[in-house]
N, C-alpha and C positions, 0 to 999 in steps of 0.2 A: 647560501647554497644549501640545499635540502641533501641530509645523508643520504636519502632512497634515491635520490636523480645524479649518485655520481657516475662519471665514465671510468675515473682513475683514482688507484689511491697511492702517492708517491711516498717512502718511507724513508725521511731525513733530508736535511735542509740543504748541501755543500752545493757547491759548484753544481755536480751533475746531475744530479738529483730534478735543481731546481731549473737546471736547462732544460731538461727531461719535460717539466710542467710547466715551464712555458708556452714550449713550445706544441705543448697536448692543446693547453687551451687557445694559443691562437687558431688553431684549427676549430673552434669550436666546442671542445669536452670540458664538463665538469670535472674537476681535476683539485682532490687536496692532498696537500701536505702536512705529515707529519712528524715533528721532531722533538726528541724526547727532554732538549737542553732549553731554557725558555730565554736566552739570550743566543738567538742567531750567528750575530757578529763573531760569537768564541770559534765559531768551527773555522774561520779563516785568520783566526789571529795571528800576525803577526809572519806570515807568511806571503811573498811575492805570487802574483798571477798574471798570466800571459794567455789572456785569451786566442783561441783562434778565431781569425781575421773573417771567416765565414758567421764561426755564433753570430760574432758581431753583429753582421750587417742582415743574417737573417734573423734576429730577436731586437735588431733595432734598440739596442742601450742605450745609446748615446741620450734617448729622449728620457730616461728615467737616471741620471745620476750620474752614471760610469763616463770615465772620463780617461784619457790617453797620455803617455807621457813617456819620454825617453826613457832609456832601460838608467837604474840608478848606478853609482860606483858600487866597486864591490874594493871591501878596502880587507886585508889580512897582515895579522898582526899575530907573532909569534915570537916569545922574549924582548928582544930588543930591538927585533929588525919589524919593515912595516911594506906593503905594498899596497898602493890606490888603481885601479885597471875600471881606468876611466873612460864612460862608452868610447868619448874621444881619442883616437888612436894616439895621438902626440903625446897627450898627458899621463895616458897611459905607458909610452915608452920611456916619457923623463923618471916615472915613480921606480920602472925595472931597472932603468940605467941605473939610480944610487945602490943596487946590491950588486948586478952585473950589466957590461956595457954587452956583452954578448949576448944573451937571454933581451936587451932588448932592443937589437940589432933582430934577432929571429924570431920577434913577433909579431911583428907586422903579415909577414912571408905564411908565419902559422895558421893566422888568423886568414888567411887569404885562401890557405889549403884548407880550410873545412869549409868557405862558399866553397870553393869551385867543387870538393866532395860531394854536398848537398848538388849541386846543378848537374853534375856528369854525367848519371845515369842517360841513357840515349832515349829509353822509353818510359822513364816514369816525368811527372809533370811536375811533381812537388817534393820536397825534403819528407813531407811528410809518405807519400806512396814509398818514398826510398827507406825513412828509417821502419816503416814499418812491413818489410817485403818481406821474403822469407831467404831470399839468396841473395848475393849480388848481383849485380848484368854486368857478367862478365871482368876483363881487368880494366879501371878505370882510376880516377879519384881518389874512390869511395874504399877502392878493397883494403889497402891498408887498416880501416877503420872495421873491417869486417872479419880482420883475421887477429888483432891483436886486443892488449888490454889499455885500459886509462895507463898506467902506469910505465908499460913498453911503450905508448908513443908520448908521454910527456919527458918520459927518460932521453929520447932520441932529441929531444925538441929543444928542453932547457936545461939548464944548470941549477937554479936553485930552487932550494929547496921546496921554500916557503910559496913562490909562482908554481911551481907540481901542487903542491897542496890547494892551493883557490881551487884550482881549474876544476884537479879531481873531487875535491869535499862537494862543488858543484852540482856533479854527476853523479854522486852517490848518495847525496841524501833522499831519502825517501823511499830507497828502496833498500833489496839486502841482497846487494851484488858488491863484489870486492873489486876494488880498483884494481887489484893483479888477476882478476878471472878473466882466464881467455875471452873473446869478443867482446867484453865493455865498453870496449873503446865508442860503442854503437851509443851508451848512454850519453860518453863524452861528448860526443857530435851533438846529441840530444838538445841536452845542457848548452853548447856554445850558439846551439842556432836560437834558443830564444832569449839570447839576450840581444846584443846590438851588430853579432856577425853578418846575418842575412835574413834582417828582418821583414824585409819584401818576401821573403821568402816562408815567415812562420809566423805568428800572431801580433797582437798591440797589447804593451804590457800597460796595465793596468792602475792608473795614479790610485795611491792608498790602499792597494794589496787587495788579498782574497779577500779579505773582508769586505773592501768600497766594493768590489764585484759581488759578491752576496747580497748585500744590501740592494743593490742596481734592479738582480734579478727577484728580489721581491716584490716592489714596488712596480716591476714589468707587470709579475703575476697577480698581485693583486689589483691591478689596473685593469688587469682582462678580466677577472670576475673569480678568480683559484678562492681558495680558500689555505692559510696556514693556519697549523693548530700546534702552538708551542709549547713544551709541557708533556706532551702525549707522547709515550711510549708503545710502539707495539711490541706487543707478548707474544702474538700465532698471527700464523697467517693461517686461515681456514683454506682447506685445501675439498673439495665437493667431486667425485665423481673422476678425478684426476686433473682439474682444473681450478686455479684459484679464485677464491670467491668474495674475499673480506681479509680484513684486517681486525684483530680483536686487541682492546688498549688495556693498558695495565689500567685495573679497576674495574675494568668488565664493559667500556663500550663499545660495540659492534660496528664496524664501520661498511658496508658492500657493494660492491663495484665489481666489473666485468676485466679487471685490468688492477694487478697489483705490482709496481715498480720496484723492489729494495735496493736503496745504496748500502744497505750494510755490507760487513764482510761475504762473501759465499756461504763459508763454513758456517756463520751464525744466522743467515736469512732458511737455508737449509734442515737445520735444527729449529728453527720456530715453526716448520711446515705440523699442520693437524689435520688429520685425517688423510693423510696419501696412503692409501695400501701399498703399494709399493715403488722404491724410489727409484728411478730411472740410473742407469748406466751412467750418463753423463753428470747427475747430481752426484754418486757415488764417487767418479772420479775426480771431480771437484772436491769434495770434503776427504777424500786420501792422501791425495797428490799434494806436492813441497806447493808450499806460499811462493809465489812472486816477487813480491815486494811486501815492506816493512814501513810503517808509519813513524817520524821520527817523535823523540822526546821531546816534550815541550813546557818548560817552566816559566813562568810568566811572573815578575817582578815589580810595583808600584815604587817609583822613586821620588824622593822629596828634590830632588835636583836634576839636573841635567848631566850624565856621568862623563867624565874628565878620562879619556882612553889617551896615555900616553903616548902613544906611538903616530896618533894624527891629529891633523890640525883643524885647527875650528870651523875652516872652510870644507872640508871633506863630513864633518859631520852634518853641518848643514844642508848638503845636499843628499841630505835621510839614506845612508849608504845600505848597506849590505853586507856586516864585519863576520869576517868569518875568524875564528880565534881559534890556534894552535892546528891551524891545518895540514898534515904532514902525511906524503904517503906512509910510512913507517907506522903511526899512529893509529892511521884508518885502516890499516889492514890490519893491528893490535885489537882494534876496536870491532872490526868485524868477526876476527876472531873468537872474541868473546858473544857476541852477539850469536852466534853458532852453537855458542855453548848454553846459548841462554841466561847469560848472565851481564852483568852492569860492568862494563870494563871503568877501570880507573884512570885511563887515559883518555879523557873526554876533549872531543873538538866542538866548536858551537857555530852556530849561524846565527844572529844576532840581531837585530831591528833595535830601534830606538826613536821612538815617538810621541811625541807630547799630549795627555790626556786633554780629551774633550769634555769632564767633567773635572772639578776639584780634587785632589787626591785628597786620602784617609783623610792626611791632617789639614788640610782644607785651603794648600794653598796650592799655586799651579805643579803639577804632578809630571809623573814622564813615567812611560811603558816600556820595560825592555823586557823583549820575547827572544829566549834563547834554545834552541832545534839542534839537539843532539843526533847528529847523522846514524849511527846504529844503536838500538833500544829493541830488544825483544818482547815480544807482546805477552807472552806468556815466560814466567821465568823456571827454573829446573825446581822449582818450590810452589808453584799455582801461582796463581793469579798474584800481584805486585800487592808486597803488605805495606803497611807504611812508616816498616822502618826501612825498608829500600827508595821508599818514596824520597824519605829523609834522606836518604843517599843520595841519590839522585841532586835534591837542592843542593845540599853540600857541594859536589862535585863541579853543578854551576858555579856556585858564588865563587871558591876558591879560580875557576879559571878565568871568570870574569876580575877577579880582586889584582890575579898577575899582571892586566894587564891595564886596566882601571883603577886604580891604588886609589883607596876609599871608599870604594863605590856600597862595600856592604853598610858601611854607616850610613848610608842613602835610604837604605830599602826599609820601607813603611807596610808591604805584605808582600808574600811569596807563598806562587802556589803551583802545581804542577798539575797540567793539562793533558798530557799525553803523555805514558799509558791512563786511562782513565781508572778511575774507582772502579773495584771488581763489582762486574755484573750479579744484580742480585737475584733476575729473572732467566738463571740458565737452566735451573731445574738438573736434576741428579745425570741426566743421560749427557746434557752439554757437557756436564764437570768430566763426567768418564770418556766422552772422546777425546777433551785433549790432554788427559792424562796417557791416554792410550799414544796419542799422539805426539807428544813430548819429545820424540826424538826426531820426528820430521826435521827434513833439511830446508830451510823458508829463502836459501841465497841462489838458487838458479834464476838464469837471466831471464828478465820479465821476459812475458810473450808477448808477439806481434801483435799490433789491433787488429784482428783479423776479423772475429764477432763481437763487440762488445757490450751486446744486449740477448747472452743467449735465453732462448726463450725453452727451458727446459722443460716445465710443463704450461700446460694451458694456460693463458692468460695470467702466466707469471714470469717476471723479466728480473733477472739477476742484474745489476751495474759492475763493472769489477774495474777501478780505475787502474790505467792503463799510464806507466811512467812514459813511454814515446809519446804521447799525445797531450795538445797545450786544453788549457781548461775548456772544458764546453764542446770536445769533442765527441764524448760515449755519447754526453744525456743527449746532443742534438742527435745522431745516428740513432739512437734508444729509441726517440720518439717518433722517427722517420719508418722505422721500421715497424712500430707498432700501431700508428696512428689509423692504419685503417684496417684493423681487425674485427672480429667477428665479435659482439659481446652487445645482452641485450638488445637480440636482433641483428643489432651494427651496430657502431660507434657510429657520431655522426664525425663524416668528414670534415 
């Protein structure tokens, strides 16, 4: 594809991004992408995905890779007790029965009251219209879940402990809302509808994680004719006349198009703007205003073996679960707390994966992956940007809560390296540094916003992405490109 004949330039590879540029070029547009990491696969490591059941069927995956599969166990393990919440409702009641026979006596019933929640509403058609509405309709189902938090209604619901903790570490990873903040409970519902509660209802989770979905949508995109360009970092977005014009890459190459996309953050697509005379109201209150949500920590481990987790059985590992470790509401609200304060709490919860490498590890014989998602992690800490002896913190804090529960497991580990937060930005230039020094005390845990836009088009022919925790993967970048697909640039885009 010739630089001069692009329609689109999309900035970074994930999920939405790359739904975004698919679905530019089924329409016809020259359309590339650029991502600064040159190994794709990292941006979904190790992380579960749940497409919506529309991307699907309008990006047609299935013919490039992506493949479907029941929701996995989610197995939690804290000291010495253990829970498997198994899609299968039975097996999942025999695992709650061994702590209490009541908690799973009232889970079936539970589990019944967030379908019928999601269904109630009289005029919305989907869980998704509901979770993302701005009120309730009226009393129904749903309202309990609109007036309380994770924590008041798993309070009411079970007894122990360790079943509160799944459910809520669930609903709160990934963003920076506290299980005890009034109306979470809206995350909760979130969370339970894309697993195996009412899946007619919300997306097809995705065999082998964001990643086998990333992968999917490249080979979509490069099918149609995109271009990716991995390696390539953007520095500015050329901004022309109050309209964006180009993309400019670390080392000086010019990219131009009538259409610039960025998944980065707001706050950081914002600050790469060059030459705006002046910044729109709406950019302004976007780079002010409290963060949404929060990306979690993610340290990624090469094992010479397969780890030995005390608390379940070889059949629950085998079927590539979802271990959540030391999940407590007590814990995660310890942990949000800090997480407010901008700092690394030392009561760390983990969400866990474990999967067997597709090439030879280090020492060259078959290897295993475990990737562990620390539910609150600050992106900026009360000190700048994450040095690397917090980094070092950080790993420490894993191995030790994987070691409690895995006994040997760190005599396993052949590398460890930690993913998220990433290496401090070295293209932010003096003004980035001093906004979020200025901004250091922002409060980043108010409850996400509704999907309401999720492609604001702030200035001319440039589209902000802001992932949105209500919505299962693939729903911004499809709406993004729906929205923008026939706009006005070089003449016209072609339809």
């Amino acid at each position: 594809m010739a630089a001069d004949r692009l329609d689109a330039i999309v900035i970074g590879a994930g999920v939405e991004g790359l739904t975004a540029a698919v679905a530019l070029a089924r329409a016809g547009l020259g359309v590339i992408v650029v991502e600064r990491k040159l190994s794709p696969g990292l941006l979904g490591l190790g992380r579960p995905a749940v497409v919506a059941g529309e991307t699907a069927r309008t990006l047609d995956l299935t013919a490039h890779g992506v493949r479907f599969a029941p929701p996995p166990p989610i197995a939690g393990v804290a000291g010495d007790a253990s829970i498997v919440l198994w899609p299968e409702e039975h097996g999942a009641r025999a695992s709650i029965a061994a702590l209490s026979k009541r908690d799973a006596e009232a889970y079936g019933e539970f589990r019944n009251r967030i379908a019928r929640a999601a269904r109630s509403p009289a005029r919305m058609s989907s869980p998704v219209a509901w979770l993302t509405s701005t009120a309730p309709e009226g009393e129904n189902e749903s309202s309990p879940f609109w007036l309380s938090s994770i924590a008041h209604v798993l309070d009411e619901a079970f007894d122990t402990e360790l079943l509160k903790g799944i459910w809520a570490q669930g609903a709160v990873i990934g963003t920076g809302v506290s299980p005890t903040a009034p109306l979470s409970a809206l995350l909760f519902t979130r969370a339970s509808l894309l697993g195996d509660i009412a899946p007619d209802l919300s997306g097809r989770v995705v065999a082998g994680g964001r990643s086998r979905l990333i992968a999917g949508l490249i080979a979509k995109f490069l099918a149609l004719g995109g271009e990716l360009r991995l390696g390539a970092e953007a520095r500015e977005i050329i901004i022309d006349r109050d309209a964006a014009q180009g993309v400019q890459l670390v080392g000086g190459v010019m990219l131009r198009a009538p259409l610039v996309i960025s998944c980065l953050d707001p706050r950081r697509s914002y600050l790469m703007l060059v030459g705006l005379r002046r910044l729109p109201q709406a950019v302004v209150r976007q780079m002010t205003g409290a963060r949404s949500e929060a990306k979690p920590g993610l340290v990624r481990l090469t094992l010479g073996a397969v780890p030995h987790f005390a608390r379940l059985a070889p059949d629950v590992l085998a079927a590539d679960p979802l271990i959540r470790i030391n999940p407590r509401l007590d814990r995660l609200a310890h942990a949000h707390g800090a997480f407010r304060r901008r700092l690394l709490s030392d009561e760390i919860s983990l969400d866990v994966t474990v999967r067997p490498l597709t090439a030879p590890s280090p020492a060259g014989g078959v290897g295993w992956e475990l990737v562990a998602s620390a539910p609150y992690l600050p992106a900026e800490t009360t000190e700048g940007p994450w040095s690397a002896g917090r980094r070092e913190r950080l790993q420490e804090l894993a191995l030790a809560a994987l070691e409690g529960v895995a006994p040997g497991l760190t005599a396993m580990v052949e590398q460890i390296a930690v993913l998220n937060p990433p290496e401090p930005q070295t293209n932010m230039g003096p003004n980035g540094a001093a906004f979020l020094q200025a901004n250091a005390s922002s409060d980043p845990t108010v409850l996400p916003r509704p999907l309401g836009a999720p492609a604001p088009q702030v200035l001319k022919n440039l589209v902000v992405l802001e992932r949105n925790v209500f919505a299962t993967d693939g729903v911004v970048g499809l709406m993004a490109a729906r929205a923008v697909a026939g706009a006005k640039a070089k003449g016209r885009l072609r339809a």
